[in-house]
SEVO-156651 format. One record per residue: x, y, z of N, C-alpha, C in turn. Coordinates in nm, 2 decimals. Example, Ala and Ser with C-alpha at 12.3 -4.5 7.8 and 13.67 -1.06 7.14 Angstrom:
BEGIN
n_xx 1.32, n_yy -0.57, n_zz 0.78, ca_xx 1.23, ca_yy -0.45, ca_zz 0.78, c_xx 1.32, c_yy -0.33, c_zz 0.78
n_xx 1.28, n_yy -0.22, n_zz 0.71, ca_xx 1.37, ca_yy -0.11, ca_zz 0.71, c_xx 1.29, c_yy 0.00, c_zz 0.79
% end
This chain:
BEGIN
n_xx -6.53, n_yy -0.64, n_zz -6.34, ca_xx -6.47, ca_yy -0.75, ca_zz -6.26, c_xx -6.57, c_yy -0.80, c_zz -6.16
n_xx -6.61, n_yy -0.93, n_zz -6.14, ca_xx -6.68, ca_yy -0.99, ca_zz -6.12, c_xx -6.63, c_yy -1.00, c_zz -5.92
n_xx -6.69, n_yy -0.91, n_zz -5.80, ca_xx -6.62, ca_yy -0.93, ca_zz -5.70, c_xx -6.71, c_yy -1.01, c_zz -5.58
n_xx -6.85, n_yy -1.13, n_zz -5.66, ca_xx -6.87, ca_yy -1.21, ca_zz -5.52, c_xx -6.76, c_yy -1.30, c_zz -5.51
n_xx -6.79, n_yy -1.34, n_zz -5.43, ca_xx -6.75, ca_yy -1.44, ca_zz -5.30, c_xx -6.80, c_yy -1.59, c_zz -5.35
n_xx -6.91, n_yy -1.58, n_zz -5.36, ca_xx -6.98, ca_yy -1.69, ca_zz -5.43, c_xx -7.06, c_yy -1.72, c_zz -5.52
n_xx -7.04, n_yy -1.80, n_zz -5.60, ca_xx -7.15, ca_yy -1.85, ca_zz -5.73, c_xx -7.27, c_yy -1.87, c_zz -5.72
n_xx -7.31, n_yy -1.80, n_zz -5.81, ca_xx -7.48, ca_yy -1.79, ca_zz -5.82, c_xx -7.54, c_yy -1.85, c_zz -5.95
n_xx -7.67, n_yy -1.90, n_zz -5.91, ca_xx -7.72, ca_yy -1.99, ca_zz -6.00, c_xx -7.89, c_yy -1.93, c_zz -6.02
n_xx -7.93, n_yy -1.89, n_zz -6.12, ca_xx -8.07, ca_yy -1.85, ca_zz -6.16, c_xx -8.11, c_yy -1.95, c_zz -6.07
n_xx -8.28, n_yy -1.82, n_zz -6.06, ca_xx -8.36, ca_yy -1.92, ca_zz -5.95, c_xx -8.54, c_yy -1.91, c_zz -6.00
n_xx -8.62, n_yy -1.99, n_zz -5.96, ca_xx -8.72, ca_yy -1.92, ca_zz -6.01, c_xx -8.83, c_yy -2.04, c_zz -5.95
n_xx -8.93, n_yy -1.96, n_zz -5.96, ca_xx -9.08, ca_yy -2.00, ca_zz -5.83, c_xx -9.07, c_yy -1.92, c_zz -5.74
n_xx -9.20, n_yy -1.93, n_zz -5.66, ca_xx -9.23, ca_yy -1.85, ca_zz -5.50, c_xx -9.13, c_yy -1.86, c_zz -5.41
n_xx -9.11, n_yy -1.77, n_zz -5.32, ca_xx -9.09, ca_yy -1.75, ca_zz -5.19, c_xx -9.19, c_yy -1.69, c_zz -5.08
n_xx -9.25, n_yy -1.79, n_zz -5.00, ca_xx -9.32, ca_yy -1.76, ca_zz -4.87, c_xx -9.17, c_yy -1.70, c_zz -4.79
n_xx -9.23, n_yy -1.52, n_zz -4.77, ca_xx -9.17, ca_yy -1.49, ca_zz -4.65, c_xx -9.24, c_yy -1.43, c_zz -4.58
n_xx -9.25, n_yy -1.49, n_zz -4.41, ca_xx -9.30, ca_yy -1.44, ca_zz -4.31, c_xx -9.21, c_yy -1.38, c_zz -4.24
n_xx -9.33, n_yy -1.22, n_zz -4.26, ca_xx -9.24, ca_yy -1.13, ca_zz -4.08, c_xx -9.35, c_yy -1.09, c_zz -4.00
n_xx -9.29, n_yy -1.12, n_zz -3.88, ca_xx -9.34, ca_yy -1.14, ca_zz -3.75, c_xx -9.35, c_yy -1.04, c_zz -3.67
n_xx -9.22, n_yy -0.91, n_zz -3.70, ca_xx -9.20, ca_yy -0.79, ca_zz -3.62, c_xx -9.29, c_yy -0.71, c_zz -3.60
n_xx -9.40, n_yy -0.70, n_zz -3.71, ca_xx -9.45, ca_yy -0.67, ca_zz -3.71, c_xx -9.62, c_yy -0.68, c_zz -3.70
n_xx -9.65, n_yy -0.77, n_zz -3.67, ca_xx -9.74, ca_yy -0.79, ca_zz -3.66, c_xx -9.75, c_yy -0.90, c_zz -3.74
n_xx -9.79, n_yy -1.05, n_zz -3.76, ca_xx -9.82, ca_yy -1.13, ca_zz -3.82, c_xx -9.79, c_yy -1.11, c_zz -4.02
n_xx -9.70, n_yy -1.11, n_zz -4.11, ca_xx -9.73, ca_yy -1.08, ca_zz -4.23, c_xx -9.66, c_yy -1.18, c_zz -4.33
n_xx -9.74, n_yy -1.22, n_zz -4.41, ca_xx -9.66, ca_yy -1.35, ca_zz -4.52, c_xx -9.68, c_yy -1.26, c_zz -4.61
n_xx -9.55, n_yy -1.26, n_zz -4.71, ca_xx -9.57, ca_yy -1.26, ca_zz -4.90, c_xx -9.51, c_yy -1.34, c_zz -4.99
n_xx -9.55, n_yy -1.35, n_zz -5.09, ca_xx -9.48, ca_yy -1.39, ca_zz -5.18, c_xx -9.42, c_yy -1.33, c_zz -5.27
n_xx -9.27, n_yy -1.37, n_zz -5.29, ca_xx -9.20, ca_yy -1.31, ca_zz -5.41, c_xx -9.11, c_yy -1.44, c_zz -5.51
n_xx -9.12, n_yy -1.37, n_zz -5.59, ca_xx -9.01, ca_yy -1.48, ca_zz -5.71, c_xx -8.84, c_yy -1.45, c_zz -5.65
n_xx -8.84, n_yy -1.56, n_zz -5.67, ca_xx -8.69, ca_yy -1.62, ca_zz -5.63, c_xx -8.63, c_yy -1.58, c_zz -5.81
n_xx -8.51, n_yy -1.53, n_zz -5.78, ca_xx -8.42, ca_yy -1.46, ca_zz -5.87, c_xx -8.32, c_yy -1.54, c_zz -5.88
n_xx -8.23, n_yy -1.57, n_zz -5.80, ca_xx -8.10, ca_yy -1.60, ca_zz -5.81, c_xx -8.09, c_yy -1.68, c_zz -5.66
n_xx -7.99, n_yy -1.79, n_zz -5.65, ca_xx -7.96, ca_yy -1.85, ca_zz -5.56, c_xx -7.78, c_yy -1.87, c_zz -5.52
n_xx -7.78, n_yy -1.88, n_zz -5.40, ca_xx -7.59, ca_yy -1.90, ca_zz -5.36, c_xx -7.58, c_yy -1.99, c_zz -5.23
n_xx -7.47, n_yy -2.04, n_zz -5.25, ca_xx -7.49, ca_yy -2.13, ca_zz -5.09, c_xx -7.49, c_yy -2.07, c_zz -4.95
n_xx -7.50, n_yy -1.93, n_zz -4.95, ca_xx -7.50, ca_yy -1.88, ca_zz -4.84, c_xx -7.70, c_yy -1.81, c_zz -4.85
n_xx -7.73, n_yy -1.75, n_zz -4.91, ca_xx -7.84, ca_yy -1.69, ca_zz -4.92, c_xx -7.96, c_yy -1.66, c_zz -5.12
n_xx -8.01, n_yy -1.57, n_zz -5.08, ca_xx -8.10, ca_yy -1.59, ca_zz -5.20, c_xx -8.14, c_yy -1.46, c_zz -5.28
n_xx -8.19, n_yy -1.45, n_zz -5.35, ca_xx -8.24, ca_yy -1.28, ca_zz -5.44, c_xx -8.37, c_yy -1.31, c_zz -5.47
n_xx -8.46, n_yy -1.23, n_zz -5.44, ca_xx -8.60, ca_yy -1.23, ca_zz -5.46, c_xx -8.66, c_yy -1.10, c_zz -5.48
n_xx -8.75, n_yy -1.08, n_zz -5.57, ca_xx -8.81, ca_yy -0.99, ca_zz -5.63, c_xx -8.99, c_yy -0.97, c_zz -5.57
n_xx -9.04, n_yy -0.86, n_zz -5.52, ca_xx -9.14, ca_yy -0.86, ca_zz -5.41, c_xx -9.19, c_yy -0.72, c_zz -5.46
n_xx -9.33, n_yy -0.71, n_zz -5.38, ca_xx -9.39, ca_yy -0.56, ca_zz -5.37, c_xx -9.35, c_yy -0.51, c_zz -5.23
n_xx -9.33, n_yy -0.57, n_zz -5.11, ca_xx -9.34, ca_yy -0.55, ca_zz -4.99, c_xx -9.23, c_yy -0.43, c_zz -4.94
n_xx -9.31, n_yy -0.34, n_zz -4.87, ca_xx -9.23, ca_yy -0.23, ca_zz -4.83, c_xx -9.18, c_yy -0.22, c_zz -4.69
n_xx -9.22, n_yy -0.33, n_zz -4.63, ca_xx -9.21, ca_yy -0.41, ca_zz -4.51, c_xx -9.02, c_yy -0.46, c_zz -4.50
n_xx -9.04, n_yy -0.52, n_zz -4.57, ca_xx -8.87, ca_yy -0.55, ca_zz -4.65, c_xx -8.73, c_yy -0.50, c_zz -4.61
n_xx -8.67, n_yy -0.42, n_zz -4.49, ca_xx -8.60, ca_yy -0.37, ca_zz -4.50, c_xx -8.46, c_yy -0.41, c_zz -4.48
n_xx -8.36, n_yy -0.37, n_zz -4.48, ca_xx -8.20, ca_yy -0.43, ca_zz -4.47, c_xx -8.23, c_yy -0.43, c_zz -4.31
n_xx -8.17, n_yy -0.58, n_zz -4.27, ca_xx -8.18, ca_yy -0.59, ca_zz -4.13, c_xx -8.22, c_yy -0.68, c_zz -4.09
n_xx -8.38, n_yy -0.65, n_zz -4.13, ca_xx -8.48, ca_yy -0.77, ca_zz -4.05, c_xx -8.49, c_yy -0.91, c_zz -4.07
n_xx -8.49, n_yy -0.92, n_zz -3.95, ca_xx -8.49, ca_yy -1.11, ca_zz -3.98, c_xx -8.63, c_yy -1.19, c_zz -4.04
n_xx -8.62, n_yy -1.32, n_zz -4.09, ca_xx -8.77, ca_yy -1.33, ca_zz -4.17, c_xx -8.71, c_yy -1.46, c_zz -4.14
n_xx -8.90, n_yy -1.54, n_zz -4.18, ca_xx -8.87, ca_yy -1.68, ca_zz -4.20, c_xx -8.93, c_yy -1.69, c_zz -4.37
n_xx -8.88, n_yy -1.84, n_zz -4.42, ca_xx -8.90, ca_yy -1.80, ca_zz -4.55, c_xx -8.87, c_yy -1.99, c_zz -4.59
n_xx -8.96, n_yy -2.00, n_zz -4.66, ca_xx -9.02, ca_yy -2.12, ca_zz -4.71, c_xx -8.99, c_yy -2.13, c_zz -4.89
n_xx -8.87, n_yy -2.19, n_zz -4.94, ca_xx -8.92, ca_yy -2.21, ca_zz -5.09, c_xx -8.91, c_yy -2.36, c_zz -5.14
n_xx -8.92, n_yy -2.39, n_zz -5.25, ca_xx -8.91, ca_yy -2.56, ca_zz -5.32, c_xx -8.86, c_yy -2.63, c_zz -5.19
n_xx -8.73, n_yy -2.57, n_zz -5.22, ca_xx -8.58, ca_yy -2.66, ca_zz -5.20, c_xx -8.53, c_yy -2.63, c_zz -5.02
n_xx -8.60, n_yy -2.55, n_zz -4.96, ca_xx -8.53, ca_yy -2.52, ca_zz -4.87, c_xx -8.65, c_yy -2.40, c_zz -4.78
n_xx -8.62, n_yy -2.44, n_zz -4.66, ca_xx -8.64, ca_yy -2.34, ca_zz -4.55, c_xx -8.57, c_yy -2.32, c_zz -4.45
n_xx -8.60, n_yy -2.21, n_zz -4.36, ca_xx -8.55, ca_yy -2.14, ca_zz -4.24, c_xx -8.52, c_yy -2.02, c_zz -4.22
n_xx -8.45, n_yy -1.92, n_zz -4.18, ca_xx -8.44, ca_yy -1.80, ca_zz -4.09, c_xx -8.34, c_yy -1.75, c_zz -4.22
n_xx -8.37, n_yy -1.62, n_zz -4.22, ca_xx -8.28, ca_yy -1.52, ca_zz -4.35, c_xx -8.26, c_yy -1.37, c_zz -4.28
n_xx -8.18, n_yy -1.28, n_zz -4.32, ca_xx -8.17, ca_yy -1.17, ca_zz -4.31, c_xx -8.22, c_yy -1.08, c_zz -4.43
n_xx -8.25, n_yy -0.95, n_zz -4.40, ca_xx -8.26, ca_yy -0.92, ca_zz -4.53, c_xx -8.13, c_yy -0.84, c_zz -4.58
n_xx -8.03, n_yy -0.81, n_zz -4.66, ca_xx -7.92, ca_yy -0.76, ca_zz -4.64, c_xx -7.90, c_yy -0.66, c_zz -4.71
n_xx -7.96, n_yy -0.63, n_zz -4.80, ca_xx -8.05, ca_yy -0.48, ca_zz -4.91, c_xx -8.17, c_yy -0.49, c_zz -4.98
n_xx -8.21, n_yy -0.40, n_zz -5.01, ca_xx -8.30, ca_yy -0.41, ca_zz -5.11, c_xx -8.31, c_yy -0.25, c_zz -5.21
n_xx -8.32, n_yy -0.32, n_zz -5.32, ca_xx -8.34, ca_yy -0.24, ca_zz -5.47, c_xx -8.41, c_yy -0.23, c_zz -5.50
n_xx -8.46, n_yy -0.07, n_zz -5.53, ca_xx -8.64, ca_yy -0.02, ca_zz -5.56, c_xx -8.63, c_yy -0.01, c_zz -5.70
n_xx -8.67, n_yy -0.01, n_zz -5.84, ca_xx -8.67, ca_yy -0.04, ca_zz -5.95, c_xx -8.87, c_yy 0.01, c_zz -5.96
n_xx -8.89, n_yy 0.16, n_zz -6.00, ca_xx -9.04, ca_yy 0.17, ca_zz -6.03, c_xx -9.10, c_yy 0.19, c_zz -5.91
n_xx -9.21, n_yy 0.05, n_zz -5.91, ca_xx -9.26, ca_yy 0.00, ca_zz -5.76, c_xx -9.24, c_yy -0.12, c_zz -5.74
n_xx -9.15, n_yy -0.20, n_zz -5.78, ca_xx -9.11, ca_yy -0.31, ca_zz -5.77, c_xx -8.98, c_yy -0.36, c_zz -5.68
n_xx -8.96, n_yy -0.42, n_zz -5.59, ca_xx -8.81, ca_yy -0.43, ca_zz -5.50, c_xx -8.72, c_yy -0.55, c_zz -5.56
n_xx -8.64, n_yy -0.56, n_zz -5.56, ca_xx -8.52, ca_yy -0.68, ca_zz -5.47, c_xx -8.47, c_yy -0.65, c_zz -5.40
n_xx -8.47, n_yy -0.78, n_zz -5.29, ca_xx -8.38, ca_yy -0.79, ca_zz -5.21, c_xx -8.31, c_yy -0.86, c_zz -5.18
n_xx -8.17, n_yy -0.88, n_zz -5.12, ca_xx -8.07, ca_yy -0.99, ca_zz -5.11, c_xx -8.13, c_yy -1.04, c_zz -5.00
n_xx -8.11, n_yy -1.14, n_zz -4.93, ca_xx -8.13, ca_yy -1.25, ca_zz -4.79, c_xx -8.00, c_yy -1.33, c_zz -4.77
n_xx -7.97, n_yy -1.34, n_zz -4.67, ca_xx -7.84, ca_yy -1.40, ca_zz -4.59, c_xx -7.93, c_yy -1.56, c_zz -4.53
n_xx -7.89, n_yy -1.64, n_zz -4.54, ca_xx -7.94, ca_yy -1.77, ca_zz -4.46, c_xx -7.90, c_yy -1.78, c_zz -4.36
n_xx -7.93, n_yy -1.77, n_zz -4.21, ca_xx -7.92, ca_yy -1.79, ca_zz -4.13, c_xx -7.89, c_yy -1.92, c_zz -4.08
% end
């Protein structure tokens, strides 16, 4: 049984996310999946954690994200993002 909140729509191209907490750091990850509240992207970064705030640049859209989990799969992550 299917329990979001909201509808998601495949997504796909880059995502520039910059974090700052730490010292200056951009990466890029593929955009997964998209919702009108936030986004799913697939990354190497171990930087990444539930919590931290990011800024984040893709096609269609920018501004401020949370990160709200992320899933280790190998060495590979996703993580969800909340839009600020």
């Amino acid at each position: 049984m299917e329990r979001r909140r909201e509808k998601r729509a495949p997504g796909s191209g880059i995502v520039e996310i910059a974090i700052s907490n730490t010292g200056p750091l951009t990466i890029q990850a593929a955009l997964v999946e998209t919702s009108a509240s936030g986004f799913r992207a697939s990354h190497d970064c171990q930087a990444l954690e539930p919590g931290l705030a990011v800024s984040f640049t893709r096609e269609d859209l920018s501004g401020r994200a949370r990160v709200m989990w992320t899933h280790i799969l190998n060495v590979r992550r996703t993580s969800g993002f909340l839009v600020l």
